[in-house]
N, C-alpha and C positions, 0 to 999 in steps of 0.2 A: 428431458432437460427441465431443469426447477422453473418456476416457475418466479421471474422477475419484478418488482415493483417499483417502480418512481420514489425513490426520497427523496427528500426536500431540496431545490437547488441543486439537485443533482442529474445527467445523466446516465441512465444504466440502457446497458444493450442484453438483447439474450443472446445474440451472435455476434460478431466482432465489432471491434469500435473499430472505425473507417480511420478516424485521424483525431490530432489531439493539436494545440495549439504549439508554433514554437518559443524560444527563449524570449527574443523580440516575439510580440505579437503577430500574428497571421501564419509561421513557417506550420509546413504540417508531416507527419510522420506518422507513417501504417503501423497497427495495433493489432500482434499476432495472434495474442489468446484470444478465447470466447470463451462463456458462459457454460457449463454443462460439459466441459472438457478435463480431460486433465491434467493440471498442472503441470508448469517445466519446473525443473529440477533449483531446488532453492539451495545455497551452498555461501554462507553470509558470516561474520565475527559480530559475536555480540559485543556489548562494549567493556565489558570484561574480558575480553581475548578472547570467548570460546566460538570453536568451528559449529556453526549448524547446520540442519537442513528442518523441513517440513516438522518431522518428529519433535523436532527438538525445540520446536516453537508453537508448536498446535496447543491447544487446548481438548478436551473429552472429544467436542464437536467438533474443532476448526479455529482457523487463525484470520485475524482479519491482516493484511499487511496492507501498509500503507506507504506507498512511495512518494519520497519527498526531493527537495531539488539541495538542501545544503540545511545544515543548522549552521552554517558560520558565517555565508552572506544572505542567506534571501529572511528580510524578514516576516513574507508571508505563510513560508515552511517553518520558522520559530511560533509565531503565533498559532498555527493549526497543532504543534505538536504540546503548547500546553492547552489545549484545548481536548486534545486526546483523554488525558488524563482522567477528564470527567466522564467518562466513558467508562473507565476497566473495570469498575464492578461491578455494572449490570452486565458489559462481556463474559466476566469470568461468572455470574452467576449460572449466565446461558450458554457454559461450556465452551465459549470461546475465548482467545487470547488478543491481547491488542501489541501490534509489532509494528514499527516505523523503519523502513531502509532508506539510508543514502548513500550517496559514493564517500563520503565524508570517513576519515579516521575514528579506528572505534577510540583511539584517545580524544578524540574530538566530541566523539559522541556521551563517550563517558563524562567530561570536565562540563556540558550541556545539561544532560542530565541529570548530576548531583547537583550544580547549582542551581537549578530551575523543580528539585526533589519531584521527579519525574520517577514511576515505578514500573513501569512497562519496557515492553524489549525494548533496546535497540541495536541494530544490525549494520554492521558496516560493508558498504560492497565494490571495496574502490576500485577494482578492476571493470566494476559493473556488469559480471558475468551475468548476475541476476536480474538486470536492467535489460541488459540485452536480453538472458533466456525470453523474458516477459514482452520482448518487444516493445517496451518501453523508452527507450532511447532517445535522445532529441537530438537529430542527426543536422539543426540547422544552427551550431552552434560552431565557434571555430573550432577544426583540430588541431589539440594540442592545447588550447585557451584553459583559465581555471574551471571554466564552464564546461569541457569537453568529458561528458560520461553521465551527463546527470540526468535523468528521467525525466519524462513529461507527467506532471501528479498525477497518483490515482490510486484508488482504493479497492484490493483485490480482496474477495471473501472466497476461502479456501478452505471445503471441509473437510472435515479429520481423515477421510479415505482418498485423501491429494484430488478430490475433482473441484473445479473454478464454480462456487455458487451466485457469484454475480461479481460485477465491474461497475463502479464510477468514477467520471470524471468530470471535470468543467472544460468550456470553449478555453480558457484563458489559463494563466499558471496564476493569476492574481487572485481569482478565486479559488474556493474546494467546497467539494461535496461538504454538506450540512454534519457537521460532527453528531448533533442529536438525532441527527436518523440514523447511525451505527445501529446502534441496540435493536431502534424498529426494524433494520436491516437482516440481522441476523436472528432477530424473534419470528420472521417471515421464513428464512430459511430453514428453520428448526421448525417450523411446523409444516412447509411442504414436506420437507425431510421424512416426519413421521408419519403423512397422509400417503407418502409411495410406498411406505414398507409394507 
């Protein structure tokens, strides 16, 4: 199992996250990936129509995806994703991709996107299969509500051979892991990567 680091503001597990905050404050909901595993089956529309999976979003190395609650009402999932941005080319230097999922419409995603000249994936997953595969679901929301499908945030780093290189998240959905520790994130990764080979 790789070997995990603390970035900033952020929690990471090397085995499962126990729980994650809910919609309202305090609801909490089991987190079935871990660390050093691998990955469920990613199956999302980018915001141009296209069907993908892992492949089709990885980078050389790996993909970081990051799960978000709405680009349309939360605006602290708007803010974290132009925040992203500053990220994708030290990612793409260090062989990885930078990918945003919500249950949101990939037309949703795309009208976000171009107007916010955003150049990174993004992944629509309104059935929330991929929400669920990840375990990620925030199950203390109503069913049925515009809120019913949406993840609890968190930032999955997935290497190019589909196993889970590490997980954060925060207590709250008000917060998120530190955007400027990505790169340290995945620069940690690529170098245990190459000290096990």
């Amino acid at each position: 199992m790789l070997r995990i680091i603390l970035a900033a503001a952020a929690m990471i597990s090397s085995g499962a996250i126990a729980s994650a905050d809910g919609h309202g404050e305090g609801g909490h909901s089991a987190m079935a990936i871990e660390a050093g595993n691998p990955a469920p089956e990613i199956v999302a529309v980018t915001a141009a129509g296209q069907v993908v999976n892992l492949d089709g979003i990885s980078g050389e190395k790996g993909a970081v995806l990051v799960f978000s609650r709405s680009l349309d009402w939360c605006p602290y999932c708007k803010a974290q994703a132009l925040e992203l941005e500053t990220v994708k080319a030290d990612l793409g230097a260090a062989g990885w991709t930078m990918n945003l999922i919500t249950y949101d419409s990939p037309d949703l995603l795309a009208e976000f996107s171009t107007e916010k000249d955003l150049t990174y994936t993004f992944l629509s997953d309104t059935g929330s299969a991929t929400i669920d595969a990840f375990g990620l679901r925030n199950e203390d929301v109503t069913e049925g509500s515009r809120f019913d499908g949406i993840p609890h945030p968190a930032i999955v780093y997935i290497k190019a051979n589909g196993d889970i290189a590490g997980i954060q998240k925060e207590a709250g959905y008000k917060e998120r892991p530190a955007t400027a520790g990505i790169p340290e994130m995945v620069a940690q990764i690529n170098q245990d990567g190459l000290s096990a080979e």
